[in-house]
C-alpha positions in Angstrom: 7.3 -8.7 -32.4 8.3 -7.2 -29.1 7.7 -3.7 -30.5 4.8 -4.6 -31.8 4.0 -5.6 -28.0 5.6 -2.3 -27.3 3.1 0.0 -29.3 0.0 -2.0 -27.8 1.3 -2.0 -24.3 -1.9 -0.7 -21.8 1.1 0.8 -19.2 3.9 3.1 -20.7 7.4 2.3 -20.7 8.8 5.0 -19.2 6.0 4.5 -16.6 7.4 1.6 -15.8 11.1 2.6 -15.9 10.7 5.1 -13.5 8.9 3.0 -10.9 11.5 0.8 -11.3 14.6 3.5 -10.7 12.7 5.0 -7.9 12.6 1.6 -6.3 15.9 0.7 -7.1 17.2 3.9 -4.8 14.4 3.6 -2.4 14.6 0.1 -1.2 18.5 -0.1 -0.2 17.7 3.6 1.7 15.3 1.9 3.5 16.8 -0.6 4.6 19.3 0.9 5.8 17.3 3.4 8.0 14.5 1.3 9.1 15.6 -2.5 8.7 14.3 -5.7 7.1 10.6 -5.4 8.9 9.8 -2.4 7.3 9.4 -4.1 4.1 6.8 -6.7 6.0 4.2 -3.5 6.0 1.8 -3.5 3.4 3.1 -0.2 1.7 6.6 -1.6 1.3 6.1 -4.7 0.2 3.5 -3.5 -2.0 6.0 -1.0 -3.9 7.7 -4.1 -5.0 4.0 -5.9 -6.3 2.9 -2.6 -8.0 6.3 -2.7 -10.5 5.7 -6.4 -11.3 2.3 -5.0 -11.5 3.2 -2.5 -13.8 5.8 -4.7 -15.9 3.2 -7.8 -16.1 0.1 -5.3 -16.8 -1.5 -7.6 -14.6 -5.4 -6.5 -13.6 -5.3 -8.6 -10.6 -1.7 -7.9 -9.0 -2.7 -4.0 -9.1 -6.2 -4.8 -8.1 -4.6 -7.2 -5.2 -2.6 -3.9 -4.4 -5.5 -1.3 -4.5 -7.3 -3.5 -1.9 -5.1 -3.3 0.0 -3.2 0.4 0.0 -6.0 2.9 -1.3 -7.7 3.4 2.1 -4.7 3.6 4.3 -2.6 5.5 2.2 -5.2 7.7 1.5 -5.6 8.5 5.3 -1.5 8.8 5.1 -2.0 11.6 2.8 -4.8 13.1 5.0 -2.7 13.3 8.0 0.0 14.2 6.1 -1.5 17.4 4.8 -3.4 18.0 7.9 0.2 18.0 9.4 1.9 20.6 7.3 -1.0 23.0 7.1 -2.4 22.9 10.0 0.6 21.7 12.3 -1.5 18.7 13.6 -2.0 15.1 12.7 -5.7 14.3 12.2 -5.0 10.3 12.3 -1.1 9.7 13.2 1.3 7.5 11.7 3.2 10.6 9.6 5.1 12.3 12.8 8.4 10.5 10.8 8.3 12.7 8.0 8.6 15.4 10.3 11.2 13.9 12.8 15.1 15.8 12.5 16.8 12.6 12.9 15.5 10.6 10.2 17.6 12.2 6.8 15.6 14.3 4.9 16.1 12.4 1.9 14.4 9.5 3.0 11.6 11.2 4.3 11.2 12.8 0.9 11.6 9.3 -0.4 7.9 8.4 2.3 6.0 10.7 -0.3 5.8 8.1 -2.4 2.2 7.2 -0.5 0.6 10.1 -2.1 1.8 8.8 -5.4 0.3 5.1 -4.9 -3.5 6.0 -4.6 -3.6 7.8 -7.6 -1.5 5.4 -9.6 -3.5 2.3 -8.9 -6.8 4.1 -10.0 -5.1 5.3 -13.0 -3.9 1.1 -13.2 -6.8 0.0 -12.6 -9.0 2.5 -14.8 -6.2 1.4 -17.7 -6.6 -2.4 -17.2 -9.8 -3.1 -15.4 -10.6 -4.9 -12.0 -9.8 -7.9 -11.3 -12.5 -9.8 -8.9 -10.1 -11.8 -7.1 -8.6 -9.3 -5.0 -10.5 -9.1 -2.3 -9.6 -12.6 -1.5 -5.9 -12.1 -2.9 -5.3 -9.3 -0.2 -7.6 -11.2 2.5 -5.2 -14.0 2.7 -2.3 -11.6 2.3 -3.0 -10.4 5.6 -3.9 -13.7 7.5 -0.2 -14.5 6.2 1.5 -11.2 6.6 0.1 -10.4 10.4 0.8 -13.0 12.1 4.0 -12.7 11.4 4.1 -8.8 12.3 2.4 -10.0 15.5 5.3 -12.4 16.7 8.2 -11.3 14.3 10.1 -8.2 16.0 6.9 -7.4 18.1 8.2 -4.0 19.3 7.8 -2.2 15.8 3.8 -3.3 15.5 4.4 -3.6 12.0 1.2 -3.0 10.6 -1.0 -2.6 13.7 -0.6 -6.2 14.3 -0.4 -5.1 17.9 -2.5 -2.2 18.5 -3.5 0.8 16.7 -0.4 3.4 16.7 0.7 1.2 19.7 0.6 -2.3 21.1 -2.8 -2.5 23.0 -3.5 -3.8 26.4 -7.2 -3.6 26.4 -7.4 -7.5 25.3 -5.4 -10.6 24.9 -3.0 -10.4 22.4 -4.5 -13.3 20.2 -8.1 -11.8 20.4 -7.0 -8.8 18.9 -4.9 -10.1 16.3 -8.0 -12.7 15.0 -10.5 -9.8 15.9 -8.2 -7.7 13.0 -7.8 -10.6 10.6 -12.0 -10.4 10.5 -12.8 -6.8 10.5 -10.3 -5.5 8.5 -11.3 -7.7 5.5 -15.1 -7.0 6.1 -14.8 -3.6 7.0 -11.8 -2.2 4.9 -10.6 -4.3 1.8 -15.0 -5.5 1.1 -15.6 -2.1 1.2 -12.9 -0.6 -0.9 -13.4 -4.0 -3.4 -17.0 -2.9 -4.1 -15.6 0.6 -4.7 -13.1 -0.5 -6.9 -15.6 -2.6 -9.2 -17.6 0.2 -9.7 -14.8 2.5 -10.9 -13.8 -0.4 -13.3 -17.8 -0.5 -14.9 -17.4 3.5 -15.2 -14.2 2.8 -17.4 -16.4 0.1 -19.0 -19.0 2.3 -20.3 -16.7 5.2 -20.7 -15.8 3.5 -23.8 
């Protein structure tokens, strides 16, 4: 029976395996170098739900995931490659990757966000979308931010503070409550919509 569930498995094993391995030498690096907030932002953390994503073949934990990650990981990449080819960043938030002092085995390790965007498409073009992700990754972040907000402030884990830096503009609640609206409406709605729409193509591509 379990190779039977083997041969009709949606995600490969060795697909699996590898996400696995890579996380098993990424996460204790991490760690080490950054600390235990890092793995409160929502790329972190979200390395961990994409492998139980990819283990479960679940439509809504890699939905959940691509919700939340496509958009800012793909700006990542942007700046990322806007950095190395044309010396500048476009949005910020990669100068690390170029930064002497952090090992350059970990920062090799940070190249794993130009991995993720494709790989939940590719997910979620395999499995379909799930509709409950919006909501999923909606309350995510009215959990997650807060605690970025008052947990080890100085980090701004997530922008819970300001964008690139902790803001000064406003009071410090009205930001964090203005994010916990926008980014749902304008961000994850947005990229929700998208992501249906992508699942209907696979849809009718068979």
């Amino acid at each position: 029976m379990r190779a039977n569930q083997t041969a009709n498995s949606t995600i490969p094993l060795w697909l699996k395996v590898a996400w696995t391995a890579w996380l098993a030498v990424w996460a204790p690096l991490y760690w080490r170098q950054y600390g235990a907030q890092n793995f409160l932002y929502f790329c972190d953390l979200g390395n961990f739900l994409i492998a139980a994503g990819l283990w479960l073949e679940s439509r809504l934990i890699l939905s959940w995931q691509a919700v939340g990650l496509l958009v800012f990981q793909s700006l990542y990449a942007l700046d990322l490659v806007g950095a190395v080819l044309f010396g500048h960043h476009i949005i910020g938030g990669t100068e690390y990757m170029f930064d002497p002092k952090v090992p350059l085995f970990v920062r090799l390790l940070g190249l794993y966000h130009l991995v993720v965007p494709p790989l939940l498409l590719w997910g979620i073009r395999r499995l379909g979308y799930d509709d409950r992700a919006w909501k999923l990754q909606t309350l995510t972040a009215c959990v997650l931010v807060p605690i970025n907000f008052f947990w080890r402030p100085e980090y701004n884990v997530n922008w819970a503070r300001g964008l690139g830096h902790e803001q000064h503009m406003v009071p410090g609640w009205l930001y964090l409550a203005a994010y916990l609206i926008l980014v749902p409406l304008v961000v994850y709605w947005p990229t929700h919509l998208a992501l249906r729409r992508w699942s209907q193509g696979r849809m009718s591509s068979h």
